[in-house]
PDB file of N, H, CA, C and O in Angstrom:
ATOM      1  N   UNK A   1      65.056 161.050 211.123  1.00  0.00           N
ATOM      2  CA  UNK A   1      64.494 161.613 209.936  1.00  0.00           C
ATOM      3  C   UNK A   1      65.232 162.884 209.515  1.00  0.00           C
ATOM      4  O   UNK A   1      65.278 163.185 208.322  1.00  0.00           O
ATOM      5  N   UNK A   2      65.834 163.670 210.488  1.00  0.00           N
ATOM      6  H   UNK A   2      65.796 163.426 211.457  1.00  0.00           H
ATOM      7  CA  UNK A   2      66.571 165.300 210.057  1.00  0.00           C
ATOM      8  C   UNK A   2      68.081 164.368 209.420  1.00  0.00           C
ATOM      9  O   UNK A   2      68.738 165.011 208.601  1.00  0.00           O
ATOM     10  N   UNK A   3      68.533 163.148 209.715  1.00  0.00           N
ATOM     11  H   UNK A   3      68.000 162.626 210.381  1.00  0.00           H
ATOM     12  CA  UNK A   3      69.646 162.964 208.907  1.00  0.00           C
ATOM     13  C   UNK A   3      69.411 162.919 207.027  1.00  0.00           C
ATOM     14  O   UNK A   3      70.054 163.399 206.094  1.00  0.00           O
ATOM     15  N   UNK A   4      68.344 162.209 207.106  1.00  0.00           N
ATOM     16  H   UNK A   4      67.821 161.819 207.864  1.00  0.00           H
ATOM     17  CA  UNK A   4      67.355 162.419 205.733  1.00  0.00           C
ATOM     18  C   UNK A   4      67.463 163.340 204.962  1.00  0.00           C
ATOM     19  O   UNK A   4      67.789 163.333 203.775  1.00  0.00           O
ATOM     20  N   UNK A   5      67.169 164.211 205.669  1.00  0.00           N
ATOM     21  H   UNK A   5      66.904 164.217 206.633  1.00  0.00           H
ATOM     22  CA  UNK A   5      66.925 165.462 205.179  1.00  0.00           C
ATOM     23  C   UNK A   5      68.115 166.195 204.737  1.00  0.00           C
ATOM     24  O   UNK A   5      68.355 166.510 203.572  1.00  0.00           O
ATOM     25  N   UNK A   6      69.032 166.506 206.038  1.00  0.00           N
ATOM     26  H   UNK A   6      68.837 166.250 206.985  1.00  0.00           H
ATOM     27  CA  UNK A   6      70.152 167.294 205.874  1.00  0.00           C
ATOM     28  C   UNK A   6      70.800 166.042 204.661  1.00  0.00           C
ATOM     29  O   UNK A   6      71.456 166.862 204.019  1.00  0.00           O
ATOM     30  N   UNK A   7      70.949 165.301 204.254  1.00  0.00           N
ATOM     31  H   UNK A   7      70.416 164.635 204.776  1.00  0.00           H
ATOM     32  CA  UNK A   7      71.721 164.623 203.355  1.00  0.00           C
ATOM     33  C   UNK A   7      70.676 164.890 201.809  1.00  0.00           C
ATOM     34  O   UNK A   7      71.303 164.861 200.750  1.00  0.00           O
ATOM     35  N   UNK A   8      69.421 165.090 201.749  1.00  0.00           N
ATOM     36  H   UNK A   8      68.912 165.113 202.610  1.00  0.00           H
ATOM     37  CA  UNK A   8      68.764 165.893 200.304  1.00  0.00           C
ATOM     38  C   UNK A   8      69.282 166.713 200.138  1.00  0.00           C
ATOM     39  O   UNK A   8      70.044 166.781 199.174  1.00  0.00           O
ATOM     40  N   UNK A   9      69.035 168.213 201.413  1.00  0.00           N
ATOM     41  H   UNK A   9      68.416 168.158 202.197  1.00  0.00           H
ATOM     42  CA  UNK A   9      69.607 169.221 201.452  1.00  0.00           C
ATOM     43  C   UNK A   9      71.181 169.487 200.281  1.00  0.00           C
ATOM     44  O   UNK A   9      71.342 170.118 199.235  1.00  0.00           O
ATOM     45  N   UNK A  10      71.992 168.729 201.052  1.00  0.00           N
ATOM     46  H   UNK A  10      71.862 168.217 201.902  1.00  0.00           H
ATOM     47  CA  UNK A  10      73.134 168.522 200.408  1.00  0.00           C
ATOM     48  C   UNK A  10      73.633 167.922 199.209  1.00  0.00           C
ATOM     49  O   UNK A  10      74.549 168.387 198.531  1.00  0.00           O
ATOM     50  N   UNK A  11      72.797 166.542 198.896  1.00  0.00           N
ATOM     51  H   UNK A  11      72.052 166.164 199.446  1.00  0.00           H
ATOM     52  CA  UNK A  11      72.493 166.544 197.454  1.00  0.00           C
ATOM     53  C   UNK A  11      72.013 167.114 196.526  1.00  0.00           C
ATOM     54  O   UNK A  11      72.274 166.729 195.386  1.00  0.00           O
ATOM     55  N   UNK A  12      71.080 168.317 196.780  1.00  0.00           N
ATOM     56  H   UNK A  12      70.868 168.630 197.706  1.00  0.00           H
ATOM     57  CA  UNK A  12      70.970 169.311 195.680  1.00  0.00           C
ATOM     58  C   UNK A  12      71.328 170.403 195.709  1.00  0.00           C
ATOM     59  O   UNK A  12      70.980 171.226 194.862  1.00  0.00           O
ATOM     60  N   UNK A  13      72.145 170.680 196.739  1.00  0.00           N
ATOM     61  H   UNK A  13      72.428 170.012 197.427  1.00  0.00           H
ATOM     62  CA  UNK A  13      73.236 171.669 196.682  1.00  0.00           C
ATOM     63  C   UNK A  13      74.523 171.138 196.069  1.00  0.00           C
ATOM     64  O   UNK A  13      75.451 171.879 195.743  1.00  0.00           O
ATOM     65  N   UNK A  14      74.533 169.671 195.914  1.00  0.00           N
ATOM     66  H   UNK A  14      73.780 169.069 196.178  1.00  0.00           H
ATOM     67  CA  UNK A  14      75.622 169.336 195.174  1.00  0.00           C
ATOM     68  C   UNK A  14      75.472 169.306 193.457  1.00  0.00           C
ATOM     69  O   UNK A  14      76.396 169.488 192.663  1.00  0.00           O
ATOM     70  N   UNK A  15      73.901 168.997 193.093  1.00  0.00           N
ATOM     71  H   UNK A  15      73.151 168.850 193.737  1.00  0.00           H
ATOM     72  CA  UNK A  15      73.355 169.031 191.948  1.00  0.00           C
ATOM     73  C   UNK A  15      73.291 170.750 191.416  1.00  0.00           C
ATOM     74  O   UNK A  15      73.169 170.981 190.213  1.00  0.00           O
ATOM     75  N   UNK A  16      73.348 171.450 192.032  1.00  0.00           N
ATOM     76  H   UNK A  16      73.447 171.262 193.010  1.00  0.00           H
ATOM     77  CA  UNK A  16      73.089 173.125 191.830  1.00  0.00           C
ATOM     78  C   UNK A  16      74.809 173.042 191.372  1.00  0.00           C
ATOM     79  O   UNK A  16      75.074 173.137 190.173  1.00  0.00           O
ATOM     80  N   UNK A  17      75.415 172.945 191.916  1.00  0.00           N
ATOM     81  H   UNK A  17      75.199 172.868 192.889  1.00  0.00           H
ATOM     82  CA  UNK A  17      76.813 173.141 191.673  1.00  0.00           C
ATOM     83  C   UNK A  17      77.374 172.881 190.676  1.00  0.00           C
ATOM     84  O   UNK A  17      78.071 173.636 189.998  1.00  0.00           O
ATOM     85  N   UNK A  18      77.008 171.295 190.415  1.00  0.00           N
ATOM     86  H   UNK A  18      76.443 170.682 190.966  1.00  0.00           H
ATOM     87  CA  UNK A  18      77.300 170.918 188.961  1.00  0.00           C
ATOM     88  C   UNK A  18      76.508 171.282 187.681  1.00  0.00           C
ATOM     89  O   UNK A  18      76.868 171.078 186.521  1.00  0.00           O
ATOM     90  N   UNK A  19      75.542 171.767 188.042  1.00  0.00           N
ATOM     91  H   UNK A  19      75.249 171.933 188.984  1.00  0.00           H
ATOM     92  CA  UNK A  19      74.651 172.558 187.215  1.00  0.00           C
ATOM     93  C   UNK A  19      75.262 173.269 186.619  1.00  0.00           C
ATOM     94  O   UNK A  19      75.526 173.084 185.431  1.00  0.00           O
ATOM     95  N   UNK A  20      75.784 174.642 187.549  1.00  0.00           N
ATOM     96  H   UNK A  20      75.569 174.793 188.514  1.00  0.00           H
ATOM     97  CA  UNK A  20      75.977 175.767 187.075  1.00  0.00           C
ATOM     98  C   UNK A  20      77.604 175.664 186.185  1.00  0.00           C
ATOM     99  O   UNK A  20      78.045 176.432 185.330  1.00  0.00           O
ATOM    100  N   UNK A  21      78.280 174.309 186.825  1.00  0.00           N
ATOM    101  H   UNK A  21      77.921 173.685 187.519  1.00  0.00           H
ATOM    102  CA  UNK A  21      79.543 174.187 186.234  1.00  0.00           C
ATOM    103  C   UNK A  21      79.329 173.271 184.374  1.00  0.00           C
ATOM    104  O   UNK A  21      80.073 173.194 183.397  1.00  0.00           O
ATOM    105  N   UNK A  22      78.001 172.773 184.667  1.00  0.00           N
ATOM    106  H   UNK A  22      77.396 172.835 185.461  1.00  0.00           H
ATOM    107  CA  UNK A  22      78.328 172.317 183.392  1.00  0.00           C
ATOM    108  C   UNK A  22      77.299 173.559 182.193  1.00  0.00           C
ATOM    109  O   UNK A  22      77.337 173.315 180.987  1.00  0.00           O
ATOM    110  N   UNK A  23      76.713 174.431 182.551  1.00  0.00           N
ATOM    111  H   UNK A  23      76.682 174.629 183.531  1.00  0.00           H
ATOM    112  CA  UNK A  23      76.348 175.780 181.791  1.00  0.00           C
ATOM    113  C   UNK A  23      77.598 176.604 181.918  1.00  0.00           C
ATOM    114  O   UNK A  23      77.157 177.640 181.420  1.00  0.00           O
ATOM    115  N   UNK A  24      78.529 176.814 182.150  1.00  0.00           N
ATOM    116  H   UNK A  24      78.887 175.972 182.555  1.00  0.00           H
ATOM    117  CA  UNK A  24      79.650 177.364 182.264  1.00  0.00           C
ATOM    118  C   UNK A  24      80.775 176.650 181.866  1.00  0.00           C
ATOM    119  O   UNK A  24      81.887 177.020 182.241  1.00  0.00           O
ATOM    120  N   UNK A  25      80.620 175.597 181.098  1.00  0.00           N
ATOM    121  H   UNK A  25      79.716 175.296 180.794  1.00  0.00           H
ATOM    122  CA  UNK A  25      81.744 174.325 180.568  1.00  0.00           C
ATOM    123  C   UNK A  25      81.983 175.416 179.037  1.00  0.00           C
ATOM    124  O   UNK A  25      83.129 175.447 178.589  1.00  0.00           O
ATOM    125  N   UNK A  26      81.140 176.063 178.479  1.00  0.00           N
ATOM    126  H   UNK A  26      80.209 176.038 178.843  1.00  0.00           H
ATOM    127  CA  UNK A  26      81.226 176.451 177.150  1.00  0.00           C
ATOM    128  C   UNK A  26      82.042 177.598 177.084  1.00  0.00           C
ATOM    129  O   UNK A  26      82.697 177.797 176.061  1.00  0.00           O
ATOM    130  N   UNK A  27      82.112 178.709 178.436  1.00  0.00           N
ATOM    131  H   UNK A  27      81.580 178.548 179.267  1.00  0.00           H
ATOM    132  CA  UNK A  27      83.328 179.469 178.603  1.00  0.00           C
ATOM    133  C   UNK A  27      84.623 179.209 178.862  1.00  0.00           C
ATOM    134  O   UNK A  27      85.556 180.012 178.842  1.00  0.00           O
ATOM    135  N   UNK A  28      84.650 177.884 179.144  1.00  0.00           N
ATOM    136  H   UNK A  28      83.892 177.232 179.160  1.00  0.00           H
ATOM    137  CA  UNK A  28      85.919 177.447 179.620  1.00  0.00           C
ATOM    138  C   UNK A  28      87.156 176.928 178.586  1.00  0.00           C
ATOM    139  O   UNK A  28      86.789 176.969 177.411  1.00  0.00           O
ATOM    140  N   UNK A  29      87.862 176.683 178.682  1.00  0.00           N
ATOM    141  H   UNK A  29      88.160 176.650 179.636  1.00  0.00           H
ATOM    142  CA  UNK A  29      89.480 176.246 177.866  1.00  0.00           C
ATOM    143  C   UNK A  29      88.974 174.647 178.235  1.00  0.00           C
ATOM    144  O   UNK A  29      88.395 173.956 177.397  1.00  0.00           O
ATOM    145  N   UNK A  30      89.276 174.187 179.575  1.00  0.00           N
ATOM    146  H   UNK A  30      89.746 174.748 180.255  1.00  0.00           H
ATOM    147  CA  UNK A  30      88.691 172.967 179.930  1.00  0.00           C
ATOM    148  C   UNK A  30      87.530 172.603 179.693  1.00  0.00           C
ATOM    149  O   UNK A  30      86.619 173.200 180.266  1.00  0.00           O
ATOM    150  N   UNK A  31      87.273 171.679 178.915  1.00  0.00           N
ATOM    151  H   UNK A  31      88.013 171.194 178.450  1.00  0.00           H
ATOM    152  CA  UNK A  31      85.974 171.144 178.842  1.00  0.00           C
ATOM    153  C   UNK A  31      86.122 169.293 179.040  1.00  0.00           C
ATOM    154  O   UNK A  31      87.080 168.594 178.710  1.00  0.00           O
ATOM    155  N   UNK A  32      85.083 168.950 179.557  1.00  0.00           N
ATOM    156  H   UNK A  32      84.304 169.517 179.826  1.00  0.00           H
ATOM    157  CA  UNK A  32      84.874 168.046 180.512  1.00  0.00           C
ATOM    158  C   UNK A  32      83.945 167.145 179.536  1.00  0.00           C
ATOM    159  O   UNK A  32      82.783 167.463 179.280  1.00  0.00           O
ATOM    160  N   UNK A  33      84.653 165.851 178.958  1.00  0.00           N
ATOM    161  H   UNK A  33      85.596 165.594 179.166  1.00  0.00           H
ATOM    162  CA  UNK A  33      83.802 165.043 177.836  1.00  0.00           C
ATOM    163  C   UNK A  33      84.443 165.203 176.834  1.00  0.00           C
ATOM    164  O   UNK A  33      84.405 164.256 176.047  1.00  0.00           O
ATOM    165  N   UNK A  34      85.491 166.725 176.333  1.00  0.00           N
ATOM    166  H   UNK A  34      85.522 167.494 176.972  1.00  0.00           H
ATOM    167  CA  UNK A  34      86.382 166.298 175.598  1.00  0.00           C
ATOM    168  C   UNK A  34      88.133 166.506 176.285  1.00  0.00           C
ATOM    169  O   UNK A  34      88.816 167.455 175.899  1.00  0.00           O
ATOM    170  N   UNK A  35      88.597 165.634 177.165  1.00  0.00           N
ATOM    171  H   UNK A  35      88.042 164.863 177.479  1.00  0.00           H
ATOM    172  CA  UNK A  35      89.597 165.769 177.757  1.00  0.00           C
ATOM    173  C   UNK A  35      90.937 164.702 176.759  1.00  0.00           C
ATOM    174  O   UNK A  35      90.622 163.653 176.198  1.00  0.00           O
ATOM    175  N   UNK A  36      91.791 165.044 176.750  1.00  0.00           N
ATOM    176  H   UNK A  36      92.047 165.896 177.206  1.00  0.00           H
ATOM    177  CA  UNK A  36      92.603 163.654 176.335  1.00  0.00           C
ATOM    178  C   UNK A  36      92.904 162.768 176.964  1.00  0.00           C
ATOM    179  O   UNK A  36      93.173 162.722 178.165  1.00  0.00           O
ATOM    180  N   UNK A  37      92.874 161.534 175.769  1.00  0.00           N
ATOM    181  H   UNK A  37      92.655 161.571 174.794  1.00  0.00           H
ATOM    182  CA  UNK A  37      92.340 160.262 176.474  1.00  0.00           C
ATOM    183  C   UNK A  37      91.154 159.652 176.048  1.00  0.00           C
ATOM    184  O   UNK A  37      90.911 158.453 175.915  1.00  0.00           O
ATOM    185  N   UNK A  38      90.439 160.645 175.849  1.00  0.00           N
ATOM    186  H   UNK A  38      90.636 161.619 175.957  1.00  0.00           H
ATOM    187  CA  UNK A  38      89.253 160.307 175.383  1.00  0.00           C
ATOM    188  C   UNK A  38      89.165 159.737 173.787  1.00  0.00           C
ATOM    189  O   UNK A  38      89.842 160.272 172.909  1.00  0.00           O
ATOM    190  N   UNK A  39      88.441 158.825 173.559  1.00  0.00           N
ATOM    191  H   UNK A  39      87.890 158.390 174.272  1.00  0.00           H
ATOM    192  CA  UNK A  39      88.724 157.771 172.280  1.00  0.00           C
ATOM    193  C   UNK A  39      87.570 158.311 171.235  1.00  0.00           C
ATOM    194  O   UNK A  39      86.355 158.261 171.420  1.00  0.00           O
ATOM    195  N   UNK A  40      88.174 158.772 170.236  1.00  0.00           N
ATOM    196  H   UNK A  40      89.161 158.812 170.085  1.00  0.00           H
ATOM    197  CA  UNK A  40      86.975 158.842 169.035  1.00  0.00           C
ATOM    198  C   UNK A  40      87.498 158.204 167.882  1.00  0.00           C
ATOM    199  O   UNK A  40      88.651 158.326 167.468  1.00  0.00           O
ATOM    200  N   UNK A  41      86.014 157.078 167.065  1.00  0.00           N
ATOM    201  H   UNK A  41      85.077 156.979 167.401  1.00  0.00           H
ATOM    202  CA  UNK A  41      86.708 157.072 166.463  1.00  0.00           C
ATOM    203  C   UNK A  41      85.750 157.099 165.288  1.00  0.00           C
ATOM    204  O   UNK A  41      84.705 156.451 165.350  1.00  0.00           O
ATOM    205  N   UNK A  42      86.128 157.981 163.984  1.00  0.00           N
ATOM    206  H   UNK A  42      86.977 158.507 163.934  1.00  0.00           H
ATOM    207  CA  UNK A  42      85.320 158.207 162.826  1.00  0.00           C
ATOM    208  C   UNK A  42      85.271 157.106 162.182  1.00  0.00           C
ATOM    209  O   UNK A  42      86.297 156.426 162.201  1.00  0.00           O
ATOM    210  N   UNK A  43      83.886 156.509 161.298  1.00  0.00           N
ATOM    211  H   UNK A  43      83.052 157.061 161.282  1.00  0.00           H
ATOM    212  CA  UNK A  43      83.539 156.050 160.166  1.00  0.00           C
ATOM    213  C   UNK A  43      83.150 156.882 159.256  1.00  0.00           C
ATOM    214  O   UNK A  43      82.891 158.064 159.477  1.00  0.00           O
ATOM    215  N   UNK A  44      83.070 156.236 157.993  1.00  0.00           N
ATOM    216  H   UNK A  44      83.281 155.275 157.813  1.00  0.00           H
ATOM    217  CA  UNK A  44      82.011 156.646 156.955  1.00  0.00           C
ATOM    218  C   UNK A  44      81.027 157.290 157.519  1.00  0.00           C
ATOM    219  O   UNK A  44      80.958 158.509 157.361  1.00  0.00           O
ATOM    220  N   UNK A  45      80.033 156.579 158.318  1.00  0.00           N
ATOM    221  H   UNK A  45      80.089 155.589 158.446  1.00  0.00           H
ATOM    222  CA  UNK A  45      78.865 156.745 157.988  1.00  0.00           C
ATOM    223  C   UNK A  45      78.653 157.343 159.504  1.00  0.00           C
ATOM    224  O   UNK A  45      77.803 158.215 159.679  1.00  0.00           O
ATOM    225  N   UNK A  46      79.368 156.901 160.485  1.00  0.00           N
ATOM    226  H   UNK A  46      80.059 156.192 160.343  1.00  0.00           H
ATOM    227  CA  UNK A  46      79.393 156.735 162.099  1.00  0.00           C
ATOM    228  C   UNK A  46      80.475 157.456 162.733  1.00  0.00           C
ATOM    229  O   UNK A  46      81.545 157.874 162.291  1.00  0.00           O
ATOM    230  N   UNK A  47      79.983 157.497 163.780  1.00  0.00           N
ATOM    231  H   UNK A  47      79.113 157.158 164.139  1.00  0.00           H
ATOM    232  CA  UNK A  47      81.290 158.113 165.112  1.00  0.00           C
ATOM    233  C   UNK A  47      81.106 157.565 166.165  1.00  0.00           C
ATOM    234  O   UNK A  47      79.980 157.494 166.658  1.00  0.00           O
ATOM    235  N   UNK A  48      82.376 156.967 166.838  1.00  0.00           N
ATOM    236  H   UNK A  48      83.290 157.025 166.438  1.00  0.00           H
ATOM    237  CA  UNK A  48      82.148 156.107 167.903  1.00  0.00           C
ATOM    238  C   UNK A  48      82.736 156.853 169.120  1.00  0.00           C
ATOM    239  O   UNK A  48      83.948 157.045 169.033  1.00  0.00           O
ATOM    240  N   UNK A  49      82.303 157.183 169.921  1.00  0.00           N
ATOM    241  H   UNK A  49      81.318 157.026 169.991  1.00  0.00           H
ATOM    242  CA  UNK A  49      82.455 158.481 171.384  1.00  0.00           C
ATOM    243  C   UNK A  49      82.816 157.834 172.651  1.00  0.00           C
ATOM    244  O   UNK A  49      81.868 157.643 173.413  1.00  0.00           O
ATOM    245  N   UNK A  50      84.115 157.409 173.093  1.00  0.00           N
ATOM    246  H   UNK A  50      84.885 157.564 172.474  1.00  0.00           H
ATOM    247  CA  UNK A  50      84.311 156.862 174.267  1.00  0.00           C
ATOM    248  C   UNK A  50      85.065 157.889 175.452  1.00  0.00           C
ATOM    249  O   UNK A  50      86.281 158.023 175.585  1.00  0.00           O
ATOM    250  N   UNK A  51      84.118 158.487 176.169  1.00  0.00           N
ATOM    251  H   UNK A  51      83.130 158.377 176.061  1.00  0.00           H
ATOM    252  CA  UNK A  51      84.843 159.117 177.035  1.00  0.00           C
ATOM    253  C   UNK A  51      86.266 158.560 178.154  1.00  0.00           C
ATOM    254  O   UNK A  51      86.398 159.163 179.219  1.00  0.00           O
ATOM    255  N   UNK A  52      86.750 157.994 177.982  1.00  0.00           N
ATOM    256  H   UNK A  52      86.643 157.504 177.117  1.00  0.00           H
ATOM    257  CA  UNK A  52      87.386 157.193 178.798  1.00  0.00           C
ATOM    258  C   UNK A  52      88.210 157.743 180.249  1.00  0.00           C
ATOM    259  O   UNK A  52      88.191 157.201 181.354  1.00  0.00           O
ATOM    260  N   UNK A  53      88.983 159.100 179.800  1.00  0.00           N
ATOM    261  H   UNK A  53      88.998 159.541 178.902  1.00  0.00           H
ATOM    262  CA  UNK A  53      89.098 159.799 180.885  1.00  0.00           C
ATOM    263  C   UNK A  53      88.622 160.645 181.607  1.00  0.00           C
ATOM    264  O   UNK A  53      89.064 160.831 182.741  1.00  0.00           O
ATOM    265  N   UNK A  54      87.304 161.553 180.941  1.00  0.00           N
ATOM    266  H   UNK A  54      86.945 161.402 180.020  1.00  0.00           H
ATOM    267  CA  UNK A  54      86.607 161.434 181.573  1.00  0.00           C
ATOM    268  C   UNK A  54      85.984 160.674 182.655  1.00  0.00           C
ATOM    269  O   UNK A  54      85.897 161.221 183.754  1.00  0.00           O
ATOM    270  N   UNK A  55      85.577 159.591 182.508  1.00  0.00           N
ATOM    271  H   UNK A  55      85.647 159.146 181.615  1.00  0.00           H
ATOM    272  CA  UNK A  55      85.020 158.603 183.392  1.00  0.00           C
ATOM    273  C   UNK A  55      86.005 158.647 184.544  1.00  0.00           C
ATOM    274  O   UNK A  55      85.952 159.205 185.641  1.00  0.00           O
ATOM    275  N   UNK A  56      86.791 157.995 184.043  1.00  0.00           N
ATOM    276  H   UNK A  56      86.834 157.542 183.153  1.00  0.00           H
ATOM    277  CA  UNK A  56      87.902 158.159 185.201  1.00  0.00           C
ATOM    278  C   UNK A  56      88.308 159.386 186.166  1.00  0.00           C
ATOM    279  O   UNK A  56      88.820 159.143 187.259  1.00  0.00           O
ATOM    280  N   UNK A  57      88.086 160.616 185.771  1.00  0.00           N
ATOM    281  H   UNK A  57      87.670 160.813 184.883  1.00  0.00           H
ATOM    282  CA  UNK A  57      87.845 161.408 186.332  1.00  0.00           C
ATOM    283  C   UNK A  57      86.773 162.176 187.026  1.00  0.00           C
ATOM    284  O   UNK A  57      86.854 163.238 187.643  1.00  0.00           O
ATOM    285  N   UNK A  58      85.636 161.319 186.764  1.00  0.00           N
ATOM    286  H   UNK A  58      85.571 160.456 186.263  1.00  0.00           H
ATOM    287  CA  UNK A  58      84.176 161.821 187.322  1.00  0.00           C
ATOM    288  C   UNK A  58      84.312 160.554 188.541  1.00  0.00           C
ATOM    289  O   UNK A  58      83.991 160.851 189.692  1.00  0.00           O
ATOM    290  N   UNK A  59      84.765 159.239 188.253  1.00  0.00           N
ATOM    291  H   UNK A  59      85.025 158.998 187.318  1.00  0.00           H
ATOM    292  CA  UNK A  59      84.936 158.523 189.143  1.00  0.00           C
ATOM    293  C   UNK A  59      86.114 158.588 190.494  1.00  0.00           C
ATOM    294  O   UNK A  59      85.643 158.467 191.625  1.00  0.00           O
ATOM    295  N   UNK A  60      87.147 158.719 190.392  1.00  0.00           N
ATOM    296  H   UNK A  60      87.530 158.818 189.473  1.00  0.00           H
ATOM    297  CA  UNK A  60      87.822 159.794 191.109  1.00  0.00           C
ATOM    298  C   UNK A  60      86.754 160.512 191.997  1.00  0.00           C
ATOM    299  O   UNK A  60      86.340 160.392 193.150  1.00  0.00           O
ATOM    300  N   UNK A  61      86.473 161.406 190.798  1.00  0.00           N
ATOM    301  H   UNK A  61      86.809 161.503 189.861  1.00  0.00           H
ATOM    302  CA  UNK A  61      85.692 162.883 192.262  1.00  0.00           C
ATOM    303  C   UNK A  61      84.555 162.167 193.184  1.00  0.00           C
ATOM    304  O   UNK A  61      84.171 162.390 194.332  1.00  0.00           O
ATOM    305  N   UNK A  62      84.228 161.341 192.327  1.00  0.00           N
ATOM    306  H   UNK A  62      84.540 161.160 191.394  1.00  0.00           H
ATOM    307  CA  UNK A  62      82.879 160.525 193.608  1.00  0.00           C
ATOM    308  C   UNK A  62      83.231 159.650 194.162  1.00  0.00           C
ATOM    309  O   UNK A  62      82.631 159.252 195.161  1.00  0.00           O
ATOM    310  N   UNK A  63      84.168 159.146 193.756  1.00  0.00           N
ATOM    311  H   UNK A  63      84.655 159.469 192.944  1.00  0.00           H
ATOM    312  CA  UNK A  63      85.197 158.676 195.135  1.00  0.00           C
ATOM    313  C   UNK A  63      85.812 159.187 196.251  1.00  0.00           C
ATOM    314  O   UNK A  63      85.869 158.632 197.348  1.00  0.00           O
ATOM    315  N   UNK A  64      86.284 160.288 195.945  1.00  0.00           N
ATOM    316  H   UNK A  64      86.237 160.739 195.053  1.00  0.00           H
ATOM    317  CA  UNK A  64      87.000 161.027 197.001  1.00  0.00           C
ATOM    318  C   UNK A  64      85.270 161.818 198.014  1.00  0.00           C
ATOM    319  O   UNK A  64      85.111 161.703 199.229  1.00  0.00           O
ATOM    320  N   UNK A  65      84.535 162.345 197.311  1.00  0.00           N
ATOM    321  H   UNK A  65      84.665 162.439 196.324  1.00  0.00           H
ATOM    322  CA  UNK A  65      83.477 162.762 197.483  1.00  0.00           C
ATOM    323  C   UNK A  65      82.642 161.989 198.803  1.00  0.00           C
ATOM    324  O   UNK A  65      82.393 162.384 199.942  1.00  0.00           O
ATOM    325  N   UNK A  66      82.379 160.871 198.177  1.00  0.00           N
ATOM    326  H   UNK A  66      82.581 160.550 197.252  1.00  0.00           H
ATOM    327  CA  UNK A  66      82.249 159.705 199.009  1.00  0.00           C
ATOM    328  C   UNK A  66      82.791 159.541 200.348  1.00  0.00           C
ATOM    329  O   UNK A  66      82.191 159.475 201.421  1.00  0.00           O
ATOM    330  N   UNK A  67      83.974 159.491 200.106  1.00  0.00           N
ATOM    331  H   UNK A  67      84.462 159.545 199.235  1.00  0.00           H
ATOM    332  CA  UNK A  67      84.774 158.929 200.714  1.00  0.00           C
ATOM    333  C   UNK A  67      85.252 159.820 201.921  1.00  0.00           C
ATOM    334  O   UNK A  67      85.616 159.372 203.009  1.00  0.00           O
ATOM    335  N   UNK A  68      85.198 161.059 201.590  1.00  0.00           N
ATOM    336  H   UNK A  68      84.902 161.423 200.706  1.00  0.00           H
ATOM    337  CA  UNK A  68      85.009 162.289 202.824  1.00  0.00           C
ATOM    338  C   UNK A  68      83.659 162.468 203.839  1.00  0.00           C
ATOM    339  O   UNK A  68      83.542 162.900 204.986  1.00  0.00           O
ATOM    340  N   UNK A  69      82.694 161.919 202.846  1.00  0.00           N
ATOM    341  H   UNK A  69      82.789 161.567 201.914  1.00  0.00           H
ATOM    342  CA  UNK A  69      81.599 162.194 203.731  1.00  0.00           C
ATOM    343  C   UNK A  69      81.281 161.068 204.199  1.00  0.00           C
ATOM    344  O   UNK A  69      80.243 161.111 204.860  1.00  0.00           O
ATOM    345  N   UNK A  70      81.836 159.909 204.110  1.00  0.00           N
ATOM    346  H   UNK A  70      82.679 159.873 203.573  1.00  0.00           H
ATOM    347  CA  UNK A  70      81.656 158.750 204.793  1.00  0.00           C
ATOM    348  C   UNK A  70      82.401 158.876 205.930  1.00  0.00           C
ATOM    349  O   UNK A  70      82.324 158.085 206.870  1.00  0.00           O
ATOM    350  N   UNK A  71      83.062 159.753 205.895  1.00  0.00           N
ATOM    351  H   UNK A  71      83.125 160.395 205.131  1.00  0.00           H
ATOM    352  CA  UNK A  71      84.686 159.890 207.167  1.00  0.00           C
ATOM    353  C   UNK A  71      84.102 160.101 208.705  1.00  0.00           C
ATOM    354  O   UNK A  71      84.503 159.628 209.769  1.00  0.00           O
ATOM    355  N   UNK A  72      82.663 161.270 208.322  1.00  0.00           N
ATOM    356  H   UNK A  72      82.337 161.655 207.458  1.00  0.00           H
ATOM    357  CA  UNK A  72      82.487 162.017 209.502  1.00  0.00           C
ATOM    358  C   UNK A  72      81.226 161.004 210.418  1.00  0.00           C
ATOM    359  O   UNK A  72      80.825 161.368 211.523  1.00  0.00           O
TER     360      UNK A  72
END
């Protein structure tokens, strides 16, 4: 049951983190959702919003993420 735990623990210390990084996205040069690569495309009436590298880069980090803490 303490593996339980210590692995919440750490999931919302991982959620605090990204918290504070995405309230702090608006000071930054980098911003995360509009990276290039990313596909927009205007209508008339519409806007069509495809993050694409993004994704790819949030997928990446939870891969590697993953993939470290699966190690131990």
């Amino acid at each position: 049951m303490s593996t339980i735990g210590r692995s919440l623990v750490l999931f919302g210390l991982i959620l605090v983190v990204i918290g504070a990084l995405v309230m702090l996205a608006d000071r930054l040069q980098f911003r995360i959702g509009r990276l290039p690569g990313d596909m927009v495309w205007k209508g008339r009436n519409s806007v069509f919003y495809f993050p694409l590298m993004t994704s790819l880069l949030v997928s990446l980090l939870l891969t590697l993420i993953l993939w470290v803490l699966g190690r131990r």
